[in-house]
C-alpha positions in Angstrom: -9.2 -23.7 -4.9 -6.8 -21.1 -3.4 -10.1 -19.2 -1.7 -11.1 -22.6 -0.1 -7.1 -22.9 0.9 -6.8 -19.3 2.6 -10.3 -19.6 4.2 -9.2 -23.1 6.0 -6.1 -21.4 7.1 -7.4 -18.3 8.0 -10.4 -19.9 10.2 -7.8 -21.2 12.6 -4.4 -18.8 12.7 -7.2 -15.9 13.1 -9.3 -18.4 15.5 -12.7 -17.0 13.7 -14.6 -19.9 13.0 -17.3 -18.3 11.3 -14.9 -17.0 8.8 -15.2 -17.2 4.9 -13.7 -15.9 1.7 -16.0 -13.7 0.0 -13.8 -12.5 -2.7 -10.5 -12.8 -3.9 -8.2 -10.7 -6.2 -4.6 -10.5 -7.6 -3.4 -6.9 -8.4 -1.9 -7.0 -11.7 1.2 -4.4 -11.0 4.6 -6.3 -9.5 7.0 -8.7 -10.4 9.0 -9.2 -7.4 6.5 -11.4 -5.3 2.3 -12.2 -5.3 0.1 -10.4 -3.6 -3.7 -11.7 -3.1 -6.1 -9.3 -1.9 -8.7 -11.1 -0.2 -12.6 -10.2 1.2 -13.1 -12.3 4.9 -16.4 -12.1 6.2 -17.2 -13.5 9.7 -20.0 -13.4 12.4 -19.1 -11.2 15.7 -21.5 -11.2 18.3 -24.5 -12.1 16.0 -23.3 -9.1 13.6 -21.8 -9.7 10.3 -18.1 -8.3 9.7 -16.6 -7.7 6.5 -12.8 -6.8 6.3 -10.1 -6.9 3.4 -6.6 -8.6 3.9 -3.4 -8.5 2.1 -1.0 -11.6 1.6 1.9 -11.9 0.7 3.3 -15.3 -0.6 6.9 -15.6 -1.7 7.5 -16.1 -5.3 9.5 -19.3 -6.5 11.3 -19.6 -10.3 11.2 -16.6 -11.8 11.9 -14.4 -8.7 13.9 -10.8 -8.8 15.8 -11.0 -5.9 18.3 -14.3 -5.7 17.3 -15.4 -1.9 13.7 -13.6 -1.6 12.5 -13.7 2.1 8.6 -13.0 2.4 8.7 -14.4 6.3 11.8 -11.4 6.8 9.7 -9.0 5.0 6.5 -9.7 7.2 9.1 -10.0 10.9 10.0 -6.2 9.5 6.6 -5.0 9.1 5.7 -6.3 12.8 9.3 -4.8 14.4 8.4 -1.6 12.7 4.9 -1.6 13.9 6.4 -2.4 17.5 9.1 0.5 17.3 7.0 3.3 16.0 4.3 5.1 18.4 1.8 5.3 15.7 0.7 2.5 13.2 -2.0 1.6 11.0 -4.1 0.3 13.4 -6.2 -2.7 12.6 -10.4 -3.3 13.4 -10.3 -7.1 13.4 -8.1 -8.2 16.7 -6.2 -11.0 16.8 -4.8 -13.6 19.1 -1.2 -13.6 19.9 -0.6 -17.5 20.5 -2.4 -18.3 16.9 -1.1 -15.7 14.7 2.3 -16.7 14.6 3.9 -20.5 14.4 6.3 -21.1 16.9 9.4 -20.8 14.6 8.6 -17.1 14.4 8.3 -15.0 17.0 6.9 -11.9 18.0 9.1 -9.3 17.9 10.1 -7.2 20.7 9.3 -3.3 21.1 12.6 -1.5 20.0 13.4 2.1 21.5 13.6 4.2 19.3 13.1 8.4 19.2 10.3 9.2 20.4 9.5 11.5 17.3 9.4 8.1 14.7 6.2 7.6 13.3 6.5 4.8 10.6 2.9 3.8 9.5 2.4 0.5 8.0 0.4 -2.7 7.7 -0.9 -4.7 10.2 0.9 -7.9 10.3 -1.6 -10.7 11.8 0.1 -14.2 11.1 2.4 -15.9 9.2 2.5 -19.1 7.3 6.7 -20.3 7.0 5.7 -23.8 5.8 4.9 -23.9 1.6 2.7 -27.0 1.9 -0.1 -24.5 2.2 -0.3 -23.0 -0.7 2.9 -23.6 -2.2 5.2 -21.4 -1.1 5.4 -19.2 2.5 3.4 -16.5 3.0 2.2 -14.0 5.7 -1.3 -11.7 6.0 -1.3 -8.1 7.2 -4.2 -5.8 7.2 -5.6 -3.6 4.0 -4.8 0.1 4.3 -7.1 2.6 2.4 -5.5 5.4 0.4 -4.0 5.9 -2.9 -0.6 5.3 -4.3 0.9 7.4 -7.4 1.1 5.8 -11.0 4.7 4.4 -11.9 4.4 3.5 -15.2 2.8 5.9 -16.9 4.5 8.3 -14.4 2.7 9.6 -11.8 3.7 13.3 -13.7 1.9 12.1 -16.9 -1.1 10.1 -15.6 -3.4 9.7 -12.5 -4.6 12.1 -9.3 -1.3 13.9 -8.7 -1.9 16.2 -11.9 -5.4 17.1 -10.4 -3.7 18.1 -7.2 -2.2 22.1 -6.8 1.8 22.5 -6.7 1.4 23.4 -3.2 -0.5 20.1 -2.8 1.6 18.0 -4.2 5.0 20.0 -2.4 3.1 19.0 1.0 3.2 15.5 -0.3 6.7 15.1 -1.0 7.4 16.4 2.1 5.6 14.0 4.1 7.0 10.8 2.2 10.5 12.4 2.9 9.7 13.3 6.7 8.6 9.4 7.0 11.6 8.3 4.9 14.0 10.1 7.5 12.3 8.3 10.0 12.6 5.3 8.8 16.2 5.4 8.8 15.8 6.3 12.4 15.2 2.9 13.6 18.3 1.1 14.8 18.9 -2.5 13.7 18.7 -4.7 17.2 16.1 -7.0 18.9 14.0 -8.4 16.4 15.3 -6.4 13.2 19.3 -8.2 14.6 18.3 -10.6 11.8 19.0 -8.6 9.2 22.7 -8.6 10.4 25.0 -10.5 8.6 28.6 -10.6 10.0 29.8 -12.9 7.2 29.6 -10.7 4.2 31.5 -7.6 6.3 31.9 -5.8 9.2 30.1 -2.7 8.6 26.1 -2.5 7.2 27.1 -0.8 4.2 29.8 -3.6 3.5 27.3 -6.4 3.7 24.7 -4.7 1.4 27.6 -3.8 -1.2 28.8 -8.1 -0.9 25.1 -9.0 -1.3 24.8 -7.1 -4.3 28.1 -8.8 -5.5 26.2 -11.8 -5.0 22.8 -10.9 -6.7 24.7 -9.3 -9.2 27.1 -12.5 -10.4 23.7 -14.3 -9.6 22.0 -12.4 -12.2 24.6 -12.0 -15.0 25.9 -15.3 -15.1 28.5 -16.2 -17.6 27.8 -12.8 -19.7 28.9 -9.5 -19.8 26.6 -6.6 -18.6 28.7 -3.7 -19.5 28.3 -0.7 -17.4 26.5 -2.8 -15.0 30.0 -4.5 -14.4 31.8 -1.3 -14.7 29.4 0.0 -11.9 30.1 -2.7 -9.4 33.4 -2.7 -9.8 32.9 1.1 -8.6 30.8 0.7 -5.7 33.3 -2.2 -4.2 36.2 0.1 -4.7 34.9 3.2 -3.6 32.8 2.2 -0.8 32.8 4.9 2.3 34.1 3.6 5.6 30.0 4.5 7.4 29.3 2.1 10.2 25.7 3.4 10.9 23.4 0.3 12.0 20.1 1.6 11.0 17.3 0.3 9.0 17.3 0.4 5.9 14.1 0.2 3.7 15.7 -1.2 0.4 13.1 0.0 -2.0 12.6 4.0 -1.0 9.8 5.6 -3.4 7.4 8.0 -3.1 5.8 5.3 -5.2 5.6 2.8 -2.4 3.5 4.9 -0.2 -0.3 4.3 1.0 -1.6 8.2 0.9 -4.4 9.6 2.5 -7.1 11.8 1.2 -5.2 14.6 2.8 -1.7 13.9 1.8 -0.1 12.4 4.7 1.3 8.7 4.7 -0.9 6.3 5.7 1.3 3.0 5.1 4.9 2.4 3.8 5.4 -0.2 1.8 7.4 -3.0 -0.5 9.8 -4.1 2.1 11.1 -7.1 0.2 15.1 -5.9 0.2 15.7 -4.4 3.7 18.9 -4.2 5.1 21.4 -2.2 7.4 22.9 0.8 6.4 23.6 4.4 6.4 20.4 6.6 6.3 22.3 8.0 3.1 21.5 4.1 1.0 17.7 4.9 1.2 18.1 8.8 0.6 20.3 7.5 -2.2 17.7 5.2 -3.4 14.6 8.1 -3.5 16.7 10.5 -5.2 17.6 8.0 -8.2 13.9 6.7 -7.8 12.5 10.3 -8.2 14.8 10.8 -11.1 14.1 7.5 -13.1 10.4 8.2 -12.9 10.3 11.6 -14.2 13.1 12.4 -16.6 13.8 8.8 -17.0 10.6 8.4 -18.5 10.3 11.4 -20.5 7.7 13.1 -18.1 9.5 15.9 -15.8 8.5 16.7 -12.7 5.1 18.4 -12.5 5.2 22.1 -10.6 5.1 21.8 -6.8 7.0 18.2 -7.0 10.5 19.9 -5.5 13.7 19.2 -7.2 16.7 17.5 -5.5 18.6 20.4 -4.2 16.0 21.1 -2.0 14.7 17.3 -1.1 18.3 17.2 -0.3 17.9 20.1 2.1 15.4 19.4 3.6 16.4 16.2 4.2 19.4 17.4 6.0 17.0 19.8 7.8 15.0 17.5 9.3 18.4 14.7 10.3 20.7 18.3 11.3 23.3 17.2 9.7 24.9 17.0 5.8 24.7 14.0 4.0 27.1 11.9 3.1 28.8 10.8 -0.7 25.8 10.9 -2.0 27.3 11.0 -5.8 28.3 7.1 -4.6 24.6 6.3 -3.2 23.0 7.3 -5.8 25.3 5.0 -8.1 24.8 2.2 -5.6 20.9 2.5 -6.3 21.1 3.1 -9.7 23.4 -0.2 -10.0 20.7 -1.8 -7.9 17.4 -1.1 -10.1 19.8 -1.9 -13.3 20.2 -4.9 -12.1 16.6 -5.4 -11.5 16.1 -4.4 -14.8 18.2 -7.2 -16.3 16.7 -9.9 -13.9 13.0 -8.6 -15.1 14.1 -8.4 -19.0 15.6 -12.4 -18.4 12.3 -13.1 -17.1 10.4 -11.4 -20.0 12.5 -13.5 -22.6 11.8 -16.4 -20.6 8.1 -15.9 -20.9 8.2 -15.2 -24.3 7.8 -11.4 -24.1 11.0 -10.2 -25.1 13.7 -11.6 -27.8 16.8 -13.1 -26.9 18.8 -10.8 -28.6 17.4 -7.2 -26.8 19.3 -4.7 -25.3 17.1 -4.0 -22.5 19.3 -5.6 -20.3 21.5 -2.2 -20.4 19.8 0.3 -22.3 17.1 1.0 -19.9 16.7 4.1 -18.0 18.8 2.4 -14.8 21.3 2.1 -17.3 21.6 5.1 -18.8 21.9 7.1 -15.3 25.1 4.6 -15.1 26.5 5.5 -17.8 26.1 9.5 -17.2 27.4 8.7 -12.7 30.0 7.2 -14.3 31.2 9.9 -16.8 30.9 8.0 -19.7 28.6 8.7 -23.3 25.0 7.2 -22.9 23.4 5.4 -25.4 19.8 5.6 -26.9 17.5 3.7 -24.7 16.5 -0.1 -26.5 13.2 0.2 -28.5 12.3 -2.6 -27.1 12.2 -0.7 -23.7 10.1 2.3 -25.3 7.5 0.2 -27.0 7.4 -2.3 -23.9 6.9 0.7 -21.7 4.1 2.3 -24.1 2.5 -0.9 -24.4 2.6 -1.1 -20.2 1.0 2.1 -20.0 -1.7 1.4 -22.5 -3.1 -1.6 -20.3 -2.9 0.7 -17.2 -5.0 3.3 -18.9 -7.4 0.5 -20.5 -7.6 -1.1 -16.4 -7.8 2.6 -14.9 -10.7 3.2 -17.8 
């Protein structure tokens, strides 16, 4: 059904009429929205061409984020694509006055350094209306590579332990060069939408009052604990940083496409960009990096450098120190708990959880709040540690 759907819509927004579904997928890892991996084949010339696509179609219920925005996510792909110099580029080519509906325009090219090199997906059109297939969605090319294992960590299981330290230090260094640049590229022509006067004056403001909102949105008429405690911190303590840049929302070594070599070949998950202080996303990797190794009882394997020197280097490569980053890293840290309690509502709405767990806070989001925040951490829930064995056990049974 959906196959028939896409092919339809694909024949016309790509303008190939030849054009069929060959195969169709749904990767099992993700929450946060759907993603269907599709095989198009299609005559050229009287020469069959085969090519994979990616689309992403915005979730509706049970959804992480409170206002998700798949349409913004796509517009941010295609501004970054126009800013950088060097992007994934993309075999099949595709007609500007088809691939996207009139209510969404093509972005502008932004000026930007000339040293930014942000690679990422091809956007090639967009679908705001949900009549389609039910909700809005857009399609963007397939980049080849590998990404690292999050749960089990990428320092217990999968091809980074095969790798040598000086390998894998090389690596690290290239997700961090890309994150700086990221944070290079200044919010204005087609990324001005993410600019939202109304919930403050400054970037940082808005993204602290948005997480007000998701927050309240998420806890309801309960109390979260040190999840409360923390934003009650990051609204009080808030620096007065006025940078306008972009900001990736979701800054992971885990969200990168890698080539065989190393090097980044696509940057990914862009679901909660905003605009911000370079220091939110540095914030966000360094919290990231922790949760996924210590957080999950796996330290870091040799070679993988430690956050001194990520710190370092990172204010190597921008020339200058960074900022608070004791409060960013709360800021995150509040950020993923509260993804954490949204995903363990959602498991006790499907049945997967019990009412009564203490995942909600006792998770390892939640225990780097307690420890930011000076205050005696608890065990993690055994809910958590059984859900996260019986997680890794599927990935190893799908990887086998």
């Amino acid at each position: 059904m959906l196959a028939g759907t896409l092919g339809g819509w694909l024949r016309r927004a790509l303008e190939r009429p030849s054009l069929e579904v060959a195969g169709l997928s749904r990767p099992k890892a993700g929450t946060s929205n759907e993603t269907v991996i599709v095989t198009v084949r299609w005559d050229d010339d009287g020469q069959r061409r085969d090519e994979r696509l990616v689309i992403r179609i915005q979730p509706t219920g049970r959804q992480l984020f409170q206002h998700p925005d798949t349409i913004g996510e796509g517009r941010v792909l295609r501004a970054i694509a126009a800013a950088a110099p060097v992007s994934v580029p993309a075999p099949m080519s595709v007609p500007a006055p088809m691939s996207v509906p009139a209510s969404v325009p093509v972005p502008a090219s932004v000026s930007v350094p000339a040293s930014v090199s942000v690679p990422v997906p091809r956007v090639l059109a967009f679908e705001p209306d949900a009549a389609v297939v039910g909700s809005p969605f857009f399609v963007m090319s397939h980049v080849p590579g590998r990404v690292l294992s999050d749960i089990p960590s990428c320092h217990a299981a999968g091809w980074l332990l095969e790798w040598t330290p000086a390998q894998r230090a090389a690596l690290w260094d290239n997700g961090l060069r890309t994150l700086v640049d990221v944070g290079r590229i200044p919010v204005h022509g087609e990324l001005e939408f993410l600019w939202a006067p109304a919930l403050g004056p400054t970037g940082l403001q808005q993204l602290v009052t948005a997480t007000r909102h998701w927050f309240d949105w998420v806890r309801g008429e309960r109390e979260l604990d040190v999840l409360s405690r923390a934003m009650e911190y990051v609204e009080s303590e808030r620096p007065d940083h006025d940078d306008r840049t972009l900001s990736w929302g979701d800054a992971r070594v885990g969200n990168m496409m890698f080539a065989p070599d190393g090097t980044v070949a696509a940057v990914l998950d862009w679901e909660t960009p905003a605009v911000g202080p370079p220091e939110v996303d540095l914030g966000w990797w360094l919290m990231m990096d922790e949760f996924y190794s210590h957080g999950l009882g796996s330290p870091p394997l040799p070679g993988v450098p430690d956050e001194d020197a990520q710190i370092a280097r990172w204010e190597g490569l921008v020339g200058r120190p960074a900022r608070e980053l004791a409060y960013y890293k709360l800021l995150a840290a509040l950020r993923f708990a509260i993804v954490c309690a949204r995903s363990t509502d959602i498991s006790i709405a499907r049945g997967v959880a019990r009412p009564d767990t203490a995942m909600h806070i006792r998770n390892p989001a939640g225990l780097l709040l307690y420890r930011w925040l000076g205050e005696p951490e608890p065990d993690l829930a055994p809910e958590f540690t059984a859900m996260m064995s019986r997680f890794a056990r599927k990935r190893a049974d799908r990887a086998g």
